[in-house]
Each structure stands twice: as C-alpha cells, then as structure tokens.
N, C-alpha and C positions, 0 to 999 in steps of 0.2 A: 438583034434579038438575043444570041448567043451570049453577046457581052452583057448583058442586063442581066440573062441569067447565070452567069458565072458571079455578077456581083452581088445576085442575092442569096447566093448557094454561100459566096465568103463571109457576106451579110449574116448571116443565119448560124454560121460555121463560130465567125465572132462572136456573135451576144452568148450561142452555147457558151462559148469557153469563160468568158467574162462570168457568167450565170453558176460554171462549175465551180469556177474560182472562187465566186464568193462562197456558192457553197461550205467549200472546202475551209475560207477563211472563218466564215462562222464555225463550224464545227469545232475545232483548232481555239477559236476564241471563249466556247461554250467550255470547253474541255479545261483551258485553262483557269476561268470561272472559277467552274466548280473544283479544280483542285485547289485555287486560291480559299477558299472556304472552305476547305476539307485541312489543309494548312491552319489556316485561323483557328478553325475548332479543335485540329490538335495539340497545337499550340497553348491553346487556352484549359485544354483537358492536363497536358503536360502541367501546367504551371499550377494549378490544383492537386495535381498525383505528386508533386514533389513537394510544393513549398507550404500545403494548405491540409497534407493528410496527416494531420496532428490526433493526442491522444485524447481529443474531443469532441474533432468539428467532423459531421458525415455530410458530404457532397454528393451531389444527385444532377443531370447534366438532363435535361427532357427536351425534345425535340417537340415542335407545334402537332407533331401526329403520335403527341405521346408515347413516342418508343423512347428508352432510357440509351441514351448514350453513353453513359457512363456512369459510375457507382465505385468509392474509393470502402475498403475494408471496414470503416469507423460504422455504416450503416449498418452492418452483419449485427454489431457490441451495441447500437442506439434500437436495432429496431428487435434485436432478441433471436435474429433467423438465420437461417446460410442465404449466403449471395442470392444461391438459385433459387430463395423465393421469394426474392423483390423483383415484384414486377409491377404493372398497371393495376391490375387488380386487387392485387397487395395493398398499394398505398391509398387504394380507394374505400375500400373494404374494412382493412386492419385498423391502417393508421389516422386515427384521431388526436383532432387539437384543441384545444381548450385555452382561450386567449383574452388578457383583461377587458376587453371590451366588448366581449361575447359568453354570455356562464353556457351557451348552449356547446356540445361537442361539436366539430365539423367536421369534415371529411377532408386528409392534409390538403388534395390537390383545388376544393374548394377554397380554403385557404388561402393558396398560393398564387389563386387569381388576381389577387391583391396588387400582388409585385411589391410588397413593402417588408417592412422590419418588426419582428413581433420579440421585444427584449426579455417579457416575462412571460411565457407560455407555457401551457404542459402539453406534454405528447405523449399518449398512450397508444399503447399495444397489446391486445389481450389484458393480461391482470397486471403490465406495467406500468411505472407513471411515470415519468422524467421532467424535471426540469429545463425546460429549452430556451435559447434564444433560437430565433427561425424567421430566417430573411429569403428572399425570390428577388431573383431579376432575370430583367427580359432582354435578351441582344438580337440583333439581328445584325444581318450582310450587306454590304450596299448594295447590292443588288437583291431586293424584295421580290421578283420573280422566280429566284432560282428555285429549286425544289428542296426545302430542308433548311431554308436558308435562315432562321430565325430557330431561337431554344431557351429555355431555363434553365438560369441556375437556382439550387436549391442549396444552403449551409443550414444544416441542425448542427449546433453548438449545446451540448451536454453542458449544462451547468449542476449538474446534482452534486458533483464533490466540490466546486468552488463555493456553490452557498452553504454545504456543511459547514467547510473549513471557516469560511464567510462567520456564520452564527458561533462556530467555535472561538475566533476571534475574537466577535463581538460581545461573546457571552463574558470573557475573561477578562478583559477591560470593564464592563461593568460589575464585576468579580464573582460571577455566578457559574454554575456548576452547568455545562451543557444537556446534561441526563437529567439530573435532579433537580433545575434552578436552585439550587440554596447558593448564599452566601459563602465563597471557597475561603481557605487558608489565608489569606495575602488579606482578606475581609476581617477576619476572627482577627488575627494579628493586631490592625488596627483597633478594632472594638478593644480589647486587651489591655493594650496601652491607655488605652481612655479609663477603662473602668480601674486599673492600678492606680490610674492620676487621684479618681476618685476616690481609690482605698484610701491614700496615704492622707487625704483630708478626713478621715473619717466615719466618713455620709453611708459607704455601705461595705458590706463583705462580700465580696466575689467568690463565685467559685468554680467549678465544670465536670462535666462528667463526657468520657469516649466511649464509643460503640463502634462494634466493629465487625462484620460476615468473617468469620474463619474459614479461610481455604479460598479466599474469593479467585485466585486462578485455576486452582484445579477446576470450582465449578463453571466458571466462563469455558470450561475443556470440556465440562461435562453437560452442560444444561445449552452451548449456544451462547452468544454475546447478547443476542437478544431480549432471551429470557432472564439472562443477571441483569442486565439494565431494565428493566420493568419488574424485576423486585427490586432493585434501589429506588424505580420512582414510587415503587407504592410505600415502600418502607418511607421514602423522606413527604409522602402526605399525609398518612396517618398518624407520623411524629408531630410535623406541622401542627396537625388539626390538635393534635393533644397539648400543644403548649399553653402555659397561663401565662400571666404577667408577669414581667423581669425575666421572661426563657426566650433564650435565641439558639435556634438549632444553625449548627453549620456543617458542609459536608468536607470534610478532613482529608479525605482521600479517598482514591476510588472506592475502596474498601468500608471508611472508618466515617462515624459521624461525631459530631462535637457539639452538647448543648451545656449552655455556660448560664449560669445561675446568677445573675447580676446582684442580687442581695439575698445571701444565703443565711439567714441568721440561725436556723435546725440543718445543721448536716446531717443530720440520721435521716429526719424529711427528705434535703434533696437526695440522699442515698436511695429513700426508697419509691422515689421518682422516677430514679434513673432506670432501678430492675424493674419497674412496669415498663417503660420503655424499652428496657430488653428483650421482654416476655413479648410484647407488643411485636419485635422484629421477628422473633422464634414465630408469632402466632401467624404473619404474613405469609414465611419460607413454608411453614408447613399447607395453610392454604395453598398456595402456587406448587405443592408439591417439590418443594425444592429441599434435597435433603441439607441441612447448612443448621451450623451450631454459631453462636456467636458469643463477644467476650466484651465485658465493659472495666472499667476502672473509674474512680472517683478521684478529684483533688482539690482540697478546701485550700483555697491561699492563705494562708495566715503571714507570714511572714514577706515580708517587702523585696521582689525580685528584680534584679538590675536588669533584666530582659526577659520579655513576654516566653523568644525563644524555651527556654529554661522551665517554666509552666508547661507547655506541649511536649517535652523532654521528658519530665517527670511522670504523665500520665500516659506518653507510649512506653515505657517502657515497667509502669504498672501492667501496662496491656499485655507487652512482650514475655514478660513474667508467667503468668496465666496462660499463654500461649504454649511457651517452653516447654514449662513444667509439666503440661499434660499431655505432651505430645510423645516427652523422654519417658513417660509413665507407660502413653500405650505401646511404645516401643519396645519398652523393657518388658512389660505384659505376652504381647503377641508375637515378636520374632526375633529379638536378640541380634537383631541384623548393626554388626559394628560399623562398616563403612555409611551407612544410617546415622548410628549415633555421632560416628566422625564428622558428618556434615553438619549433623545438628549442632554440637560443638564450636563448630567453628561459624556456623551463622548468626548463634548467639552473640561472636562475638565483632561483629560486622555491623555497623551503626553509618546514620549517614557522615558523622562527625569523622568513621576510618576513612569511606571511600573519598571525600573530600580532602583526607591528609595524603592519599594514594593519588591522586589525580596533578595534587601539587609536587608533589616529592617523585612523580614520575613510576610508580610502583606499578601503576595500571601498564603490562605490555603489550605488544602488538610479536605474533608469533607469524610464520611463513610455514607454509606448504607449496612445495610445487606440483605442480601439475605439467602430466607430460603427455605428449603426441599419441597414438600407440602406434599410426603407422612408419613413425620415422625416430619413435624416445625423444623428440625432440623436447627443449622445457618447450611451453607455450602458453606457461602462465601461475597466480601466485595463489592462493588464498591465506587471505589476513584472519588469524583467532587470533583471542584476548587471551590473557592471560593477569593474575593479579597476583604480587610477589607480598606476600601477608608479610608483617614485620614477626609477627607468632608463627602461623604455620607454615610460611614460605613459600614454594611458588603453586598457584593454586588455580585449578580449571575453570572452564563457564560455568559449569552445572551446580561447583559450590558458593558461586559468590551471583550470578545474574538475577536468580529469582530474587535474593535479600537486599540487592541494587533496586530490582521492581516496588519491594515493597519499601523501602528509603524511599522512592521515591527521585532515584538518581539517573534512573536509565537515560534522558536526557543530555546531561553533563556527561557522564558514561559515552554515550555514542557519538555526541561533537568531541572531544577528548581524543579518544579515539581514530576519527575521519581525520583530524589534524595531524596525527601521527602516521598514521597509513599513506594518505594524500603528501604529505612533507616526505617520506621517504622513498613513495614512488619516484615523485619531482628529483630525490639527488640523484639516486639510479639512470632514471634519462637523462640529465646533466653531464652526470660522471662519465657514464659508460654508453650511452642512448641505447640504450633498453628500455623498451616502455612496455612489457609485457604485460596481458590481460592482469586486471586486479580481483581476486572477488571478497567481498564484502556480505558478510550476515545480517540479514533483516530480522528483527523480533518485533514479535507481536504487539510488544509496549512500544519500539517504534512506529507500528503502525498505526496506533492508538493515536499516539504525539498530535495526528494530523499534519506534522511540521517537517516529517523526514525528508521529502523531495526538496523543500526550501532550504534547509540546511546544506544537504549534498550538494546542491546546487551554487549555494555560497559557499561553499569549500571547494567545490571545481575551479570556477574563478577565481580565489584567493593563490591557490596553488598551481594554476594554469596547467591544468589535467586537460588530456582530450576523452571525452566522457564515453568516448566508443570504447577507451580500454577497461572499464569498471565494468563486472558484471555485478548486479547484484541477486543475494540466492534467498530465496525464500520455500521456507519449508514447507512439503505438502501438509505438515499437524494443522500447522497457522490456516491453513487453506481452507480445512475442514471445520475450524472455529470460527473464522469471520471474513466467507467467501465476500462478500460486498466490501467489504475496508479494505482487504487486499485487492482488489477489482480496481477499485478509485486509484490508490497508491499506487498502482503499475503502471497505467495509462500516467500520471503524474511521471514519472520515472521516464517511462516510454519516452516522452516529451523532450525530456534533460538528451536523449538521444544514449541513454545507457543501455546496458544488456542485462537484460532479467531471466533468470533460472529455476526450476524448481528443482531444491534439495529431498533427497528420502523419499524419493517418487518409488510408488510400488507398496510402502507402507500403511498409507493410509487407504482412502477408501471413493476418492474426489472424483468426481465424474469425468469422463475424454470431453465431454461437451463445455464443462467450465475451463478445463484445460486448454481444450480450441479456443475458447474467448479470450483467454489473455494473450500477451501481445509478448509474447516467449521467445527466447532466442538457443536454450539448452534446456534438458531433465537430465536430473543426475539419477542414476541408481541405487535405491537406497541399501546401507549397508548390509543387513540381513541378507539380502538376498543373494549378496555378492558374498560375503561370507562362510556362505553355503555354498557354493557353485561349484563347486570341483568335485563333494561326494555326493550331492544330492542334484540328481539329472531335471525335477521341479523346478528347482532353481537355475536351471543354466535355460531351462526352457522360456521361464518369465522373463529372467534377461535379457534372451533373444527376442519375445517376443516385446518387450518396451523399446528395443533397439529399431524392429521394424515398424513399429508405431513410431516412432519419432521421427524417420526418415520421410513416412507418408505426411509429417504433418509441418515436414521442414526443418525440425528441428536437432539441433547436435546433442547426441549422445553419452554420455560421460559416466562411471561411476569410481567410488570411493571405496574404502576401506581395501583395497587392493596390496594383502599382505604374503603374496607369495609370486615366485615367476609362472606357476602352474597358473593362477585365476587370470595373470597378465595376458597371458597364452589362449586363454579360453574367450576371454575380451573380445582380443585382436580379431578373431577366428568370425566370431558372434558381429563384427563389422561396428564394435563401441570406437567413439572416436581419439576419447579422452582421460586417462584417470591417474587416481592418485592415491596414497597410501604409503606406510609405513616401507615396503618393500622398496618402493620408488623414491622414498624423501620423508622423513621424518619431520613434522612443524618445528623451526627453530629458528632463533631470532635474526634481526635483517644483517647483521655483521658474518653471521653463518651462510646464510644466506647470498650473500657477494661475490664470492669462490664463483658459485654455479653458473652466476650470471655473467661473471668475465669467460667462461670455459664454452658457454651457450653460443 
C-alpha cells in the first residue's frame, strides 16, 4: 500500500511538472509570437518611414481596432493639421473622399473598406481639395488569433502639383497659354510665316498690333498671383469675345498680347481697333480694382521680312519705347534719383539678342561667397550669385539685369546656363581637392513659375554627378508672400531630389510660423536689416535672438547674412546663430579666388 502510494504521489509529482513545463513552453512560445509580429510590423513601418516618406505620398498604418499605428509627417502637409490631430475621429469626421465612381462624399475610412486602388480621387478637408490617388491594403500574420495581428495600410499620393505641371505640359504641346488658353508665341510664329507666304503672293496685307499690363511683376507683388491671373483670364475673354473675322488674338507673354490682322487693307482702322482693345483692358483692371496702366504698339508689314523673328522685334520694342520713355519722364518729374536712372539706362540697353550673346561668349558669371561656422570659423560652405560682365557697362549685379532677363523672357536659359556653371565647378573642386562643400543656389520667382525647376536641377545633378545633399537651395521669404502654393509644390518637388531648402530674408516679410512649419525646411537665414542694425539697436538683436530660438524649437539651422563687422560676428556667436556670412567674413568673388580658401580649409 505504501508503494502505490509513493507511486501516485511521483505520479502526480510528474504530470505537475510536465503540465508546468508546457506551461511555461507556451508562454515562451506566445512571447515569441508576438514579438515576431511586433518585428514584422516594424519592419514594415521602418520600410515606409524610410524609403516611402517622399514629398507626396502620406502613410497611415491602422490596426483592426482602429488605433493608428503609425503616421509619417507627409499627412501633417495632405491633411492641413498637426500630427496631434490625426486621429479616429479626425479621419472620420474631417476627412472626405470623392471618387469617380461615386459623385457622393464619403467618409475616408468608409472608403478604405474597399481595400483597393482609387487613381483619380479627391480628398477633402475643411475648405481643401486635393488631388489624390488613394490605395488600402490589408495584411495580416500567420497567425490570425494573435491579438493585433492584422492592419491597414493606407498611401494618399498628392497629385495636385503633378497634374499642374501635367496640364502645363500638356497645354504647351498643344501651344496654348495655361492661364489664358490662347494660342502662345511658338503658335503666332507659325501663323506668321504662313500669312508672309501669303503676302508675297499677293492675296492680302498682314498686319499686328501688342498689348501689354505695365508693371506686371510689381503687381503679381502687389495684388497676389491670383488676382493677376484672373485679370489676364478676363482680359484674354473679353478680347476673344471682341474679335471679328481675320483677328486672331495671341498671348505673347505673360505680360503682353498679340492680335494680328490677317488682311489689313485701313491701318488707321486696325489702329483704331487696337486702342478699343486697350481701353477694353484699362476698363477690365479698373473693374477688378487693379491699379495697372497699359501700353500697345502697331505694325503694318509692308515690306518682305526674311524672319517672322524680326516682325515681333520691331513691335516690342515699339512697346519698349513707350515704356522707357515714360518711365525716365516720371523719374526725372518726382525724384531725380540717379542710381534709378543708371538702371534704367542700362536696361534699355539689355535685349534678349545681349543676353543670348552673354550666355555664349560666357559673360554671364557665377560669383562665390563663403559661408562660415560661428562656433569653429570654419568654411562650411559657398553661396553661388550671378553676375553679368556688360560689353558697355561692365560688370553688373542681379538687380540690374534679372528683372529685364524676366521680361526677355530668358530666366530659363539664364538659370540652366547658370546650374551648368555652378554644378561643373563644384564637380572640379571635389575632383581636384575633394571638397564638396555645401553649395547654395537662388530660387526666383520666374523659376518657380517655369514649373520645370526641380526637372532641370535634377538633370543637372546627374549630368555632373553632384550628391544633392550638398546643394541648398534658398528661397526668399518676398517669393513666399506672393505665391505661397507654387512655392509649397516646388519644395516638396525639391525635397524629393533629396536637396536642402532654406528660407532667405526671414524676418522681412510678414509669412506666417504655420506656413513656415509646412515646408519641409532644413535652415532660415536672417534677413539683412535686421542684422545690420544689431549692434546699436537692442530691437534688433532681440528679433535675432528671438528667430534663433524659433528655429531651434522647429529644428532648424540658423544662419544670417550681411555680417560686416567682428562686433555683429560676436553678437551672433553669443545669440547661439549657427552660420553666417558677409563682407567681413569673405567677400563674393569668382571660383579662381575662391580655391586659395578651399586648399587652406
């Protein structure tokens, strides 16, 4: 009896232990489970946070008990909000979609029950609308019991600056104006040639008249890009609606329109066709409240021209005339201001025919500034201006030749010309000496216009095998305050290329911390004013400081310019700026100057 019960005491002793064991083995096995899946899902979040948080696509990671697991920054810029207010409620709530095969709104996460692909979609948020593609899928673990073990993925792909560019494209192949549809220049040109084929037989007299907004960048500074583009579209329907037979309007330039008289047998007639039509633009700008004068010119072909070119020659620069001359008038009227007339002088004398003799002949230069540490003087990097060596007035800054490049119509050629020179000397520098120190590069407003600036930069990195993390590119807080949405697209495009974006002359303007948070910034410089003043005026050392501590909170590096003494260097330092540059520190001078520093660096 003893023995029986010893062997059910070992009996019982055993199965416990067997019983704990497994215990213990499932637990152990449970544990590793779920880390395997906690793996996978990071794994999977990793592989989106690095290779998929581009300057378009927002990701959204949801769990089967709709808690968000993940949110990469691109959502903050798609959906209009900070982080902390995407939540359940949010996307349920806010975020509406609208999909071709539904005109009703939905609600996203109704939507996304789908689990499919939505290429053309809109997504709205409060008063936004967005272009989307917007795709869902569903994963889950091999193991379908685990708790959490299944999620969504969610891609909103921003397409609103690709179908811009997209329709810009499209428009210009078809030869039409994006703002205005008319028929552009590269259009007229042809028409041109046809109707000269036609003169020289005979059958009719050609002729044309240009119209043109005077001042049109000052008022894009002054009125908003919006409001000048909705007077050129009305200006170019009310022209439209006025044409008769044998009138074809065209638009010339941003600026200027061109309507050509296919059989003009009264020039005094189409002359005084053309000033109704001018009167007709005055009567629009004054409607729309827009203060703007404008200027026309006529030009009867009579005589047989070996290129259409040469016609468009002769009546811009009837235009230019008209312009000039009223300009040196109210000049010499109201202020007598000679560095005034000196520009005007010399823009007169700036055709697109100079800048294209300057671009071949090498006359357009590329100048260097350095940029230095403050906490070590170390260099740590360049900034490229232009420069253009006049064959007349010699060597000459941005501010007298960019705008008259704007209005040629050259900024294009100008800033690839340019990027080739910049990019080509960065390239010997690291060759020669492996220096590859940051570059930065000025963005203008007419580049951003282009729609084409990221594509070009882009084939100029690869052409010149640049790594694109050393290029900042700077764009001025003015540009910011005229046409926050263009520069908005343009960064994220940039952003993409993997380059550094900056804002120039920060402090001047007037741009909100909230747009500023949206872009995808990597430095704010200081603008010079304020630095300028810093040493007698304690207002200014305060704003200093205080844009230096805002930039810190918002991650971003520090830097300002116009730094012309060791006293402001000193006040900087102090103030905790990380970077700057100025006449005291390195004067702009060309890249042969420039090599000294960079062997001594």
């Amino acid at each position: 009896m003893d023995i029986l019960k010893q062997f059910t005491l070992l009996d019982v002793f055993l199965v416990a232990v067997v019983l704990v064991t497994a215990s213990i083995i499932r637990i152990f096995y449970d544990s590793y489970r779920e880390r395997k899946r906690l793996e996978e899902l990071d794994e999977l979040i990793s592989v989106y946070d690095t290779s998929m948080n581009m300057y378009d696509e927002g990701i959204l990671i949801l769990s089967d008990s709709q808690d968000i697991l993940f949110e990469n920054k691109e959502l903050e810029r798609i959906f209009g909000v900070p982080k902390e207010e995407i939540t359940i409620e949010f996307l349920q709530k806010k975020v509406l979609i609208r999909t071709q095969d539904s005109l009703q709104e939905l609600g996203l996460l109704d939507v996304l029950k789908k689990h499919a692909v939505f290429p053309d979609a809109e997504l709205r948020v409060g008063n936004r609308t967005l272009a989307v593609t917007l795709s869902s899928n569903y994963f889950r673990t091999k193991h379908n019991d685990a708790e959490n073990s299944s999620w969504h993925i969610v891609t909103i792909r921003d397409m609103t600056a690709q179908n811009k560019l997209r329709e810009k494209m499209k428009s210009t192949v078809l030869g039409r104006d994006v703002t205005t549809g008319l028929p552009v220049r590269q259009q007229l040109l042809r028409d041109l040639h046809t109707l000269l084929a036609a003169k020289e037989q005979g059958s009719i007299i050609p002729a044309l008249g240009m119209l043109a907004v005077d001042e049109y960048h000052h008022l894009q500074s002054q009125y908003g890009t919006e409001k000048i583009d909705f007077l050129l579209r009305s200006i170019s329907k009310t022209l439209s609606e006025a044409l008769v037979e044998d009138e074809t309007l065209y638009q010339f330039d941003h600026d200027s329109f061109v309507i050509v008289f296919a059989n003009c047998d009264d020039a005094e007639k189409a002359k005084t066709r053309l000033s109704s039509f001018e009167e007709r633009m005055r009567d629009i700008a004054a409607l729309q409240k827009v203060k703007s004068d404008t200027a026309s010119t006529f030009c009867n072909i009579e005589k047989p021209y070996p290129r259409t070119e040469k016609i468009l020659d002769q009546c811009l620069r009837g235009l230019y005339r008209k312009n000039t001359s009223e300009a040196i008038e109210e000049e010499n009227t109201l202020s007598f201001n000679k560095d005034r007339m000196d520009s005007l002088s010399i823009r007169r004398n700036l055709g697109k025919r100079e800048f294209e003799k300057a671009i071949k002949s090498n006359r357009l230069l590329v100048y260097y500034q350095p940029i230095y540490a403050l906490k070590d003087d170390s260099l740590i990097g360049l900034e490229a201006l232009s420069r253009l060596n006049d064959e007349k007035e010699g060597l000459l800054m941005p501010d007298f030749f960019l705008q008259k490049a704007i209005e040629c119509n050259m900024m294009t050629e100008i800033t690839s010309h340019l990027l080739d020179r910049i990019l080509s000397q960065k390239r010997f520098w690291f060759m020669q000496m492996k220096k590859d120190l940051d570059t930065t590069i000025n963005l203008s407003l007419s580049d951003i216009k282009s729609g084409i600036f990221s594509e070009v930069l882009e084939k100029k990195i690869l052409e010149h095998m640049i790594d694109p993390k050393t290029i900042t590119i700077d764009i001025s807080e003015e540009i910011l305050e005229v046409d926050y949405e263009a520069v908005f697209e343009e960064c994220y495009m940039l952003n993409k290329l993997g380059v550094k974006l900056a804002i120039d002359h920060f402090g001047k303007g007037s741009i909100s911390l909230r747009n500023i948070g949206r872009l995808p910034l990597h430095t704010i410089k200081i603008d010079g004013s304020i630095i300028e003043g810093i040493e007698q005026k304690e207002d200014n050392l305060r704003l200093a400081s205080g844009i230096v501590s805002m930039g810190r909170k918002l991650d971003f590096e520090v830097g300002a310019t116009f730094v012309d003494t060791n006293t402001i260097k000193i006040l900087l330092g102090r103030i905790g700026c990380q970077f700057a540059q100025g006449n005291y520190l390195g004067k702009a001078a060309p890249a042969f100057e420039i090599t000294p520093l960079l062997l001594d660096a």
